[in-house]
C-alpha positions as CSV (number, residue, x, y, z in Angstrom):
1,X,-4.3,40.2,-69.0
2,X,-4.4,36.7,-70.9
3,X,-8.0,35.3,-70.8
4,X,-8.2,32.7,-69.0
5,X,-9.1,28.9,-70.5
6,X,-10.5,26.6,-67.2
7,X,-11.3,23.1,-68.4
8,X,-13.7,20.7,-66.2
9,X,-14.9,17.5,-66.2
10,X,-18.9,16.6,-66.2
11,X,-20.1,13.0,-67.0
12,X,-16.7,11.4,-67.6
13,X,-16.5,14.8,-70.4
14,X,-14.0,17.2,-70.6
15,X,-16.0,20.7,-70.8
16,X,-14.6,24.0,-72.1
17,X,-12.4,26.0,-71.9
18,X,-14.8,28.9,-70.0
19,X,-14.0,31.9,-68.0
20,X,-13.8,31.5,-64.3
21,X,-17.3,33.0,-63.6
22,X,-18.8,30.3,-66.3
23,X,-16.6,27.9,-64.5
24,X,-17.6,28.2,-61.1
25,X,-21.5,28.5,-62.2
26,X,-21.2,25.1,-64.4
27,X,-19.4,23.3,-60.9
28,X,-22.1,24.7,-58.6
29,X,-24.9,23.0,-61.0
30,X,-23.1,19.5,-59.9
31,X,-24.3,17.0,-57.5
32,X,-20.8,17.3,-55.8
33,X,-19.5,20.6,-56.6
34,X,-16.4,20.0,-54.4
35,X,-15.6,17.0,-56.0
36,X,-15.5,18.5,-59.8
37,X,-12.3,17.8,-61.4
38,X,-11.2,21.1,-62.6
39,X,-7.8,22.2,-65.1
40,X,-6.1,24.5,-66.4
41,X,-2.9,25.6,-67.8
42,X,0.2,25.3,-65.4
43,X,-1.8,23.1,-63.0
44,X,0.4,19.3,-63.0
45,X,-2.7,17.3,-62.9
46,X,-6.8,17.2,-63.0
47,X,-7.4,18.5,-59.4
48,X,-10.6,18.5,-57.4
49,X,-13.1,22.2,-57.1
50,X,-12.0,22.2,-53.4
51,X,-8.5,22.4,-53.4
52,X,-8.2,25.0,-56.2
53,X,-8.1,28.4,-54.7
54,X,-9.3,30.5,-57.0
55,X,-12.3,28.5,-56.9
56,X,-13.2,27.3,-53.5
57,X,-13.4,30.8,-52.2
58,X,-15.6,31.2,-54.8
59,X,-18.5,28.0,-54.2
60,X,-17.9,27.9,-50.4
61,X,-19.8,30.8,-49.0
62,X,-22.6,29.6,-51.9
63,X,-22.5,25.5,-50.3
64,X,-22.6,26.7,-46.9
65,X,-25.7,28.9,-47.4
66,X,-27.2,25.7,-49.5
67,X,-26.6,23.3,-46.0
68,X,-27.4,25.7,-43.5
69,X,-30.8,26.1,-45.5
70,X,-31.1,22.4,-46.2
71,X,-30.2,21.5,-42.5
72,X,-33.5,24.1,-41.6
73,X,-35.4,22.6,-44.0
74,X,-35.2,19.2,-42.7
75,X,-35.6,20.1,-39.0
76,X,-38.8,19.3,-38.0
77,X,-41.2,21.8,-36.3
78,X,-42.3,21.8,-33.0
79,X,-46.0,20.2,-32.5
80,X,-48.4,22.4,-31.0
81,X,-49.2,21.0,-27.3
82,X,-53.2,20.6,-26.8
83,X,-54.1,21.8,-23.6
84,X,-57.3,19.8,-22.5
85,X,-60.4,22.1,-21.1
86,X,-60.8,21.7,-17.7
87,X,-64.1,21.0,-16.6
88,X,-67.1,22.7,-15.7
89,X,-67.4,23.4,-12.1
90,X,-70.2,20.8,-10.4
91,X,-73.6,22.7,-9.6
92,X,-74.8,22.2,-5.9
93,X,-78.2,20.3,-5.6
94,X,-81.0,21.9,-3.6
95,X,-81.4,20.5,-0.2
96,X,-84.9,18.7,0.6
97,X,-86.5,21.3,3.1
98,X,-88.1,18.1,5.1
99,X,-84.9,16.5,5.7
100,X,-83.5,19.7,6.7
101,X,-86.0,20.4,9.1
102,X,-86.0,16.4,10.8
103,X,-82.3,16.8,11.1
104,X,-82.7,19.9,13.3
105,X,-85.4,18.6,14.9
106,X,-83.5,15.7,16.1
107,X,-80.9,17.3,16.9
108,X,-82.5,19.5,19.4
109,X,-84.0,16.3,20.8
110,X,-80.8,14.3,21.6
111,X,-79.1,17.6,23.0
112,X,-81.9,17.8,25.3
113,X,-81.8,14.0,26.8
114,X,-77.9,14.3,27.3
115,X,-78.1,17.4,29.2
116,X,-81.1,15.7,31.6
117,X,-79.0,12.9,32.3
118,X,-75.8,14.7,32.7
119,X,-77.7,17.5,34.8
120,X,-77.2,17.3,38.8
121,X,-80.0,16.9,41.1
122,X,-80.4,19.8,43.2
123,X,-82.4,17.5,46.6
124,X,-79.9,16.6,48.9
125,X,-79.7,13.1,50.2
126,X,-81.0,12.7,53.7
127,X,-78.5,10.9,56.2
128,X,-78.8,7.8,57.1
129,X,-80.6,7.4,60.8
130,X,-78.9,5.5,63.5
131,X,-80.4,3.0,65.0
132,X,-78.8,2.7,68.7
133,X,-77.9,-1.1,69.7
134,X,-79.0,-1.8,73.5
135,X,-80.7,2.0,74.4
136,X,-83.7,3.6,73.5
137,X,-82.4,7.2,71.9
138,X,-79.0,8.1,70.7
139,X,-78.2,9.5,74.3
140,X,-78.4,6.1,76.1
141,X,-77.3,3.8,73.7
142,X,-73.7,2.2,74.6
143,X,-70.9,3.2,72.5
144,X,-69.9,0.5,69.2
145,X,-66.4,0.3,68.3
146,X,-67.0,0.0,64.1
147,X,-63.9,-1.1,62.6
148,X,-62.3,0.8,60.1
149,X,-62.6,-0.4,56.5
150,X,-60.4,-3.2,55.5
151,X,-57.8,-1.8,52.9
152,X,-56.9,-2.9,49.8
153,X,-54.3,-5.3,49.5
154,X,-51.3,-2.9,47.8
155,X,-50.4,-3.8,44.3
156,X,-46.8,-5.7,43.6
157,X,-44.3,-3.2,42.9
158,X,-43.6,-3.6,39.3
159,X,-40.5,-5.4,37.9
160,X,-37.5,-3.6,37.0
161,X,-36.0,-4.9,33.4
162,X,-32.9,-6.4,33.8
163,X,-30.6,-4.8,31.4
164,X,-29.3,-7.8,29.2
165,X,-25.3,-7.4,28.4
166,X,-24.7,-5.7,24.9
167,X,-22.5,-7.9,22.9
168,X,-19.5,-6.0,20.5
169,X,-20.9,-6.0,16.9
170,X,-19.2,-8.8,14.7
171,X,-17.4,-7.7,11.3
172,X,-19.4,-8.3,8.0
173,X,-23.0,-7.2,6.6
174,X,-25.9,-6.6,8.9
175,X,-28.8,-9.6,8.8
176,X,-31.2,-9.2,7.3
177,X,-35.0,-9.7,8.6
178,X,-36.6,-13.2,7.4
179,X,-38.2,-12.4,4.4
180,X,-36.5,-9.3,3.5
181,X,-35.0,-8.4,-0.1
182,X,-31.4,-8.9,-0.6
183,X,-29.1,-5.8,-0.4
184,X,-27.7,-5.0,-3.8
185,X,-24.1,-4.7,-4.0
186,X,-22.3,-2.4,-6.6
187,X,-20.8,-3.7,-9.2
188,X,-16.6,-3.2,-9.1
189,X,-15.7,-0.2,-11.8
190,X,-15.1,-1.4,-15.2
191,X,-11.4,-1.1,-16.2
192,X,-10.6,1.7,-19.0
193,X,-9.4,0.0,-21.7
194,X,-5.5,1.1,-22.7
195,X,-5.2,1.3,-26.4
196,X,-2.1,-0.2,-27.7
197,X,0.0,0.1,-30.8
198,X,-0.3,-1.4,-34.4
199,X,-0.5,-5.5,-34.5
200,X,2.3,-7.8,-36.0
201,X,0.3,-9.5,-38.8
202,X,0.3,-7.3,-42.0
203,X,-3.4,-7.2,-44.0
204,X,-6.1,-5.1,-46.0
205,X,-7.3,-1.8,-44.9
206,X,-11.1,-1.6,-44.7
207,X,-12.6,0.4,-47.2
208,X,-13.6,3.0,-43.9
209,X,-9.9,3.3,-43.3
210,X,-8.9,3.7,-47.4
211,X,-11.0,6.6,-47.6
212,X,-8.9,8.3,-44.9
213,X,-5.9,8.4,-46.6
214,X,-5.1,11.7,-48.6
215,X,-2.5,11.5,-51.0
216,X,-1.0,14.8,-54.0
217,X,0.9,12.7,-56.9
218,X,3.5,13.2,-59.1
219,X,4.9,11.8,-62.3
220,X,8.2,11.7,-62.4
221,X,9.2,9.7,-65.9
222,X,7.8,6.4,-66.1
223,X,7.3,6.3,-62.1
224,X,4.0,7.8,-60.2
225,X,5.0,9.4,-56.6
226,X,2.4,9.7,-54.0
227,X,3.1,12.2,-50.6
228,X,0.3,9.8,-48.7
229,X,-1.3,11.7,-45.4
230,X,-1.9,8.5,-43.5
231,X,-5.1,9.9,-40.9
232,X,-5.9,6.1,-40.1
233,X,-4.7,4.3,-37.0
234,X,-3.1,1.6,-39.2
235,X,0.7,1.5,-40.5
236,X,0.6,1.6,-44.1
237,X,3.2,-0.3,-46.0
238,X,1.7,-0.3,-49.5
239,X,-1.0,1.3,-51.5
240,X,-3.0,0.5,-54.7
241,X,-3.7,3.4,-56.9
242,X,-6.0,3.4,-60.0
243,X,-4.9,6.1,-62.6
244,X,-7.5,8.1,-65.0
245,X,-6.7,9.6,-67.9
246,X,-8.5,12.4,-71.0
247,X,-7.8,11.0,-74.2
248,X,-9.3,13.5,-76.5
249,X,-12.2,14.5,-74.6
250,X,-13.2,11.2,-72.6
251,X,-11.5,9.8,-69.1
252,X,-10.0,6.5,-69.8
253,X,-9.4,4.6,-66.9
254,X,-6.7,2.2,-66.3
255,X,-6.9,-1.5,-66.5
256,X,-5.5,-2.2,-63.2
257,X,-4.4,-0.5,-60.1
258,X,-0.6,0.4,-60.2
259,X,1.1,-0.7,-56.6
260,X,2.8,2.0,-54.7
261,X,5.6,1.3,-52.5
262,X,7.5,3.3,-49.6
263,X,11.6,4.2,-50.1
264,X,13.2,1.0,-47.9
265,X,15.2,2.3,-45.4
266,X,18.7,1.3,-44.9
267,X,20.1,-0.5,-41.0
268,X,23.6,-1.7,-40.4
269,X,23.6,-5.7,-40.9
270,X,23.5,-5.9,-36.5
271,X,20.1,-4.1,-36.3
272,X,18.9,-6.2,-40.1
273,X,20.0,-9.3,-37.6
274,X,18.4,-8.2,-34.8
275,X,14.9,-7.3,-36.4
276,X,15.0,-10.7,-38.3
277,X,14.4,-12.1,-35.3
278,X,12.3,-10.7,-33.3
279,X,10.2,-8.9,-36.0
280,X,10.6,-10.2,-39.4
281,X,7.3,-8.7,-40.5
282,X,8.3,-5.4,-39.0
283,X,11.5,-4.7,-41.7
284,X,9.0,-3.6,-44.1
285,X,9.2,0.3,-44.4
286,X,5.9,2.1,-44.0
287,X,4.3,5.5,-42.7
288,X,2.9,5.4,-39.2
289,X,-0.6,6.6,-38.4
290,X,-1.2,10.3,-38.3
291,X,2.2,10.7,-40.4
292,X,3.1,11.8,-43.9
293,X,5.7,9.5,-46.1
294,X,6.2,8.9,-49.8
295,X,5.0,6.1,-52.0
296,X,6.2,5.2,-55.5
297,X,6.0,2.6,-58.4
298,X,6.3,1.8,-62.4
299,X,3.2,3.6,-63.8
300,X,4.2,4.0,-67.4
301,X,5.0,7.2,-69.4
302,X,2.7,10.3,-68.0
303,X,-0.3,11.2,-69.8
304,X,-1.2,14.8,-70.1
305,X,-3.6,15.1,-68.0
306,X,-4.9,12.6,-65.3
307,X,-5.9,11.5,-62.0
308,X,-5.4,9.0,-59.6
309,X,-7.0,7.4,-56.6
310,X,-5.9,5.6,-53.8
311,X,-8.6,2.6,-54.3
312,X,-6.9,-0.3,-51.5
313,X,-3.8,-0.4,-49.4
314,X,-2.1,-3.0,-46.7
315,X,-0.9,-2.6,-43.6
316,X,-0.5,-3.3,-39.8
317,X,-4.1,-2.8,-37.7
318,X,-4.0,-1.5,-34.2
319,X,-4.5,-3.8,-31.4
């Protein structure tokens, strides 16, 4: 089996060539091991740790053991909950033995007057003696007619409440008492926003959205070729790539960024016609969000190795 001669870059240097082993120990030492540009013979370009096999199944078990004890690490531990003493029970005072004793005392005294007063008598009231009007004894006397006791005059019978007539209930909120707080009324349910599709004025991609496009290149002759996975929610119709290239055993970057263009698509002159009008803008070819297309341009002849990176693009934004 040949040996094998992997190449890396560290610092803007081109290190080795090393075994795989030494390889994957020098990209682990990195601040971004995924991000290490890593090559060897047979591969077309400088390509990242992470999307060489050989490698990544190497440093991902390693990374993920690293973040999973960094994530612990950083987690914060619980604080211990101070339960406050409770306190000491109260300790009962000794009762004065005078005031005890006057309290019963008294007592016994006030039971005793309400029980005299409320006690009955046991002498029995004598009758009253008749005293005979015109006679000497009760035998003789003439008989007296003694009217009966005048009643009492019988109370008014009470007045019966007239029911008063029940009126139907009008439509609309119950009034409320003087004084009273207002009755809150919900609020009507906010309407879910429907997103729509990309606007009709073409500008720059944020930087947020550049960094979601993933591109694999290619240099065919003088002209670079980018397969561009567009994971934004813009239309892209152009991209700006800056290429990086070893010379000897330094990265050289480019002087400017090389613009990238999609293949134009070809209409019959009715729909050209028809677009013209209504969409002028629009005849630009582009890829669509969450779609894959191609992009190319003049770059030059290809270097032997390099890289390049997708640094601004254009497009259409959402609305």
């Amino acid at each position: 089996m040949a040996r094998e001669r992997w190449f890396y870059a560290e610092d803007y240097q081109r290190r080795g060539p090393v075994p795989l082993g030494q390889l994957v120990d020098s990209v682990l030492t990195q601040r971004e091991p995924r991000s290490v540009l890593i090559w060897r013979k047979g591969y077309p370009a400088w390509t990242q740790a992470e999307d060489v096999p050989e490698v990544q199944e190497r440093i991902a078990p390693i990374l993920t053991r690293r973040e999973a004890e960094e994530a612990q690490r950083r987690t914060p531990a619980p604080a211990a909950v101070e339960v406050p003493a409770s306190p000491p029970p109260p300790v009962p005072r000794s009762a004065n033995p005078l005031l005890l004793y006057g309290g019963l005392a008294t007592g016994v005294v006030v039971t005793g007057l309400v029980a005299w007063l409320l006690w009955p008598s046991s002498e029995t009231a004598a009758p009253p003696q008749v005293v005979p009007l015109g006679g000497t004894t009760a035998e003789n006397a003439p008989a007296v007619v003694i009217p009966a006791p005048a009643a009492p005059p019988a109370a008014p019978p009470a007045a019966t409440p007239v029911p008063t007539p029940r009126t139907a209930p009008t439509e609309g909120p119950p009034a409320s008492a003087p004084g009273a707080a207002p009755t809150a009324t919900a609020p009507p349910p906010a309407a879910t926003p429907v997103p729509s599709a990309v606007g009709g004025e073409e500008t720059d991609l944020p930087m947020s959205e550049v960094r979601k496009l993933r591109q694999v290149a290619v240099w065919s002759g003088t002209r670079l070729e980018l397969t561009v996975v567009n994971d934004t929610s813009w239309r892209v119709t152009e991209v700006y790539v800056q290429v990086q290239s070893f010379v000897g055993n330094e990265m050289v970057e480019g002087t400017t960024p090389i613009l990238l263009l999609p293949p134009a698509a070809t209409v019959d002159d009715e729909v050209a016609s028809l677009l013209e009008k209504v969409a002028p803008d629009r005849r630009k070819p582009g890829v669509n969000p969450m779609d894959t297309g191609k992009f190319s341009g003049e770059a030059g002849p290809r270097p032997d190795a390099f890289r390049c990176d997708i640094v601004s693009a254009r497009g259409y934004a959402p609305r």
